[in-house]
N, C-alpha and C positions, 0 to 999 in steps of 0.2 A: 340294337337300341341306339336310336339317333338321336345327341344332345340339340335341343336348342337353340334358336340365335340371341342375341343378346338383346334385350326387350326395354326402349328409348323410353325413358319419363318425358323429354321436350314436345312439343305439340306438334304438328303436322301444318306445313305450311308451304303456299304455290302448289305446284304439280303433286306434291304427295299426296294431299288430298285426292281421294281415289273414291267418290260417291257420286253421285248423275247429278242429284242438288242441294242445297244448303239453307241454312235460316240465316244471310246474312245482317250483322248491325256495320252503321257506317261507322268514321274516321269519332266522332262527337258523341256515340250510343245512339244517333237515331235508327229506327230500325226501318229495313229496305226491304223485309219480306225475304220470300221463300224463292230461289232465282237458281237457275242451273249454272254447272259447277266451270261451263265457260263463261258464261255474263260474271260470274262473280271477278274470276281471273282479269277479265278484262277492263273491268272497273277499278279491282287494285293495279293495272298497271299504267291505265289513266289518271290514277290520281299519287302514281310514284310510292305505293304502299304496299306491303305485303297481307295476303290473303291469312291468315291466323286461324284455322282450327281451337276454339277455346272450350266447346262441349261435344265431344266426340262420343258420349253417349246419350244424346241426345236425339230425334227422331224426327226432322232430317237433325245431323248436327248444327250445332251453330259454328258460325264463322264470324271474325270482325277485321276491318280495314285496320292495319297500326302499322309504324315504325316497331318492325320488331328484335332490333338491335336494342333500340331505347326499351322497348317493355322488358328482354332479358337483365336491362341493366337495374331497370327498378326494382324487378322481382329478387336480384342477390340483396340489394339495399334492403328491402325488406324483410327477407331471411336474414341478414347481419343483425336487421335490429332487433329481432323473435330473439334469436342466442343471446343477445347482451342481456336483454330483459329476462330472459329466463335461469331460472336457479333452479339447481341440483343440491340436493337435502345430502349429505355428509355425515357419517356420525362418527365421532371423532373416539377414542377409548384412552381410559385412566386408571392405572393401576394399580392401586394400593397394599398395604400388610397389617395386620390387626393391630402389630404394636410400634405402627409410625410414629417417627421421631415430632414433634408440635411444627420445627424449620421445614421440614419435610411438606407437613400437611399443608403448611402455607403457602410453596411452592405448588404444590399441584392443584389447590384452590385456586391459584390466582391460572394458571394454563383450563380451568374449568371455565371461569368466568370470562377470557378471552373469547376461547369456542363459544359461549351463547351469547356474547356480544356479536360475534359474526356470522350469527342465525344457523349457527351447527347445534346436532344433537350431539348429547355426550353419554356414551356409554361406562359409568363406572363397574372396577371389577373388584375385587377384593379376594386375593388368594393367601390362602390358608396351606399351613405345611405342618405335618407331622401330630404334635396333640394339639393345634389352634382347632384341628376339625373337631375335636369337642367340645370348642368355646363358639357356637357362632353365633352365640346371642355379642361377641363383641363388634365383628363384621356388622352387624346390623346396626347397631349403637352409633358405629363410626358415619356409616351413611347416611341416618339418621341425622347425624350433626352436621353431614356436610350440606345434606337437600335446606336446612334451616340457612348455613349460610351465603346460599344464592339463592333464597328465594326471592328476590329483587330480580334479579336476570331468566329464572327458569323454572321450572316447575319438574316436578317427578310426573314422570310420563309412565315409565312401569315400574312399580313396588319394585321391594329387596326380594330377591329369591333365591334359594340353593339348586347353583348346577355344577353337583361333585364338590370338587375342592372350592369351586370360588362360590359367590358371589354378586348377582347380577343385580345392577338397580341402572335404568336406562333415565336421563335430566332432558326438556323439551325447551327450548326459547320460545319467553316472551313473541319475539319478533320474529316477523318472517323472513326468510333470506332476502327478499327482493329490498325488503324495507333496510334490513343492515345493508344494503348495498348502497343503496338512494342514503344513508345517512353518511358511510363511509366517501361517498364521490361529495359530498356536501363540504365534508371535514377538511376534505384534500384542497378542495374548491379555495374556502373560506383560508386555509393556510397559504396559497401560495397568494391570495389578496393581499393578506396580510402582509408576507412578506415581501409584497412590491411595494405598496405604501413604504415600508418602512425603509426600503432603499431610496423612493423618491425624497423621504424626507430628509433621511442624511446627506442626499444631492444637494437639497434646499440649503442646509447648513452650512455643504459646503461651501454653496455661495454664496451665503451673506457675508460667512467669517469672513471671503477674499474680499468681497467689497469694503467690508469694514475696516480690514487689513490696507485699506488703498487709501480710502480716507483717514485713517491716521498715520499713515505714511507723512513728514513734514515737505512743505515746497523747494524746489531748488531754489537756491540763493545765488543769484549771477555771481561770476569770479570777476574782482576787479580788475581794470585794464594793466598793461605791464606800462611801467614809467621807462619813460624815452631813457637810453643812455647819457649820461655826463663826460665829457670832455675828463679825462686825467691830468692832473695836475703834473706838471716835469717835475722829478724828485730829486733832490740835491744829494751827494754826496755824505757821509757820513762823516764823519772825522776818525782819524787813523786813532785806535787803542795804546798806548803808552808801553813796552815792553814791561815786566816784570822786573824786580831786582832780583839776581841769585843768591837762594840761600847760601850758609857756609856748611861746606860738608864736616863731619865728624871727621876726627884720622882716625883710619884703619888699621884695624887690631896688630898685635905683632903672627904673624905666619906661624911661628912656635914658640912657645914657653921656653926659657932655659932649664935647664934641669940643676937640684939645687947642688949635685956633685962639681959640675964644668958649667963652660958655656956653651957646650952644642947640646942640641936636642939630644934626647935617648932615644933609639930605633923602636919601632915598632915590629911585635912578629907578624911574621908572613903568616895570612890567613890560608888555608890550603883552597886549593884549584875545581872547582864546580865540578862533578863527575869523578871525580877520584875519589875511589873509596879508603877511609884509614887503614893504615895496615893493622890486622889482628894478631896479638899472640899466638904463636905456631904450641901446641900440644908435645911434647917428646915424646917418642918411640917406642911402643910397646915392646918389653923383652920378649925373644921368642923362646916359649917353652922351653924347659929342660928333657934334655935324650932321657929316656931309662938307661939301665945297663943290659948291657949284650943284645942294642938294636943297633941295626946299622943304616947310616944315612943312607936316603934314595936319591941317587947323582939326579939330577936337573939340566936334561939337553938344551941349549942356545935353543932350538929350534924343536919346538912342541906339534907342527903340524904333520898331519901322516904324510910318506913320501907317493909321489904317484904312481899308479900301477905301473909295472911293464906290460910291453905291447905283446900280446901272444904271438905266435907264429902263422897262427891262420888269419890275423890282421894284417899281417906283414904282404 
């Protein structure tokens, strides 16, 4: 078993064209008839054109004169703009528990109301654990409350219903996707208007303040001219100052007192000498113990250290 070649969606153009003859339209859509598959060739290279296969199952096919570099380029343009324009349906899923906290619910309300603002489905769930599966009239209750408070944004698209543990109840938007897109490129639009205005106009302010800043600015005031120099006048001598008179001195004390025994002074004691310490009273001498009877003193050699070995014989 022999795979296949690989099988071209681009059209067939010049010499690939492989049929005897064709329905050619000219370069404008005028149509030129039914013409063999050399007259065709030869008219697209008279007139610097490529021959275009455009209805290959057609009977002859058609063919038309184009620039087909330019018709590939407008055919991605117009594929580009098919994808912007077209929207894919999303459904987005929301989780809930019977006995949600109130901060809770308001939290996953307001991520509901985002989704069908931006043209998504939402799929709420609601799981149940352990005995809640015997309450599921509260599950119901719950959704119940929530479809009331987006109904502004959404509608219930598929009732509450039990599947197993959860829960299911599917919310549809108002809006279609294309439409939440066309309002979101609107928003963005209108935003960044806005916010170029408003940087033109603090440009504006900031040049009136500098102009205004200019005109209360005061004038320079010329500086007066500098006055020519004067001639110095020759300056006379002073007169010499008058010495002082000398006070009279006190007389000075007498050098010593007499003392009131004689008449020479009495000597002073000698103060003792920086760094020498006084002399301290010496302690006397501890008596040395008393002998017992019938001990006899141990003599006390000069010379307390051991004497050195002698040298052995097998030193020698």
């Amino acid at each position: 078993m022999t795979s296949g070649g690989h099988i071209s969606t681009e059209p067939r153009i010049n010499e690939r064209i492989r049929v005897p003859e064709v329905r050619l339209v000219g370069p404008a859509g005028e149509q030129i008839g039914i013409v063999s598959i050399g007259d065709a060739l030869r008219l697209a290279q008279e007139a610097d054109l490529d021959l275009v296969e455009v209805a290959p199952m057609a009977r002859p096919p058609v063919c038309k004169l184009m620039d087909y570099g330019k018709f590939k380029y407008e055919s991605a343009l117009k594929a580009r703009e098919s994808r912007k324009n077209q929207a894919q349906t999303v459904i987005k899923e929301i989780k809930l528990r019977p006995k949600i906290d109130p901060h809770d619910y308001g939290t996953k309300k307001g991520h509901v109301e985002r989704f069908l603002k931006q043209g998504d489905k939402v799929k709420v769930t609601i799981m149940f654990r352990g005995r809640e599966q015997s309450r599921p009239e509260l599950g119901f209750k719950l959704l119940q409350r929530l479809a009331g408070d987006i109904s502004e944004l959404g509608f219930v698209e598929s009732s509450p219903k039990q599947d197993g543990r959860n829960m299911i109840m599917v919310i549809g938007p108002h809006k279609r996707k294309t439409e939440a897109m066309a309002a979101a490129r609107a928003e963005r639009a209108s935003r960044s208007t806005h916010r170029g205005q408003a940087a033109a106009d603090d440009t504006g302010e900031l040049g009136d303040s500098a102009e205004s800043t200019e005109l209360m600015l005061p004038e320079a005031t010329p500086e007066p001219a500098e006055a020519a120099p004067q001639p110095e006048a020759p300056s006379t001598p002073a007169p010499a100052a008058k010495p002082a008179a000398p006070r009279p001195s006190a007389p000075r004390a007498a050098a010593a007192r007499p003392s009131a025994a004689g008449g020479s002074p009495a000597p002073r004691p000698a103060a003792p000498r920086s760094g020498t310490a006084a002399a301290r009273p010496t302690s006397p001498a501890k008596p040395a113990p008393p002998r017992r009877s019938g001990e006899t003193p141990v003599p006390v050699a000069a010379d307390s250290r051991p004497a050195a070995a002698k040298p052995r014989e097998a030193d020698r």
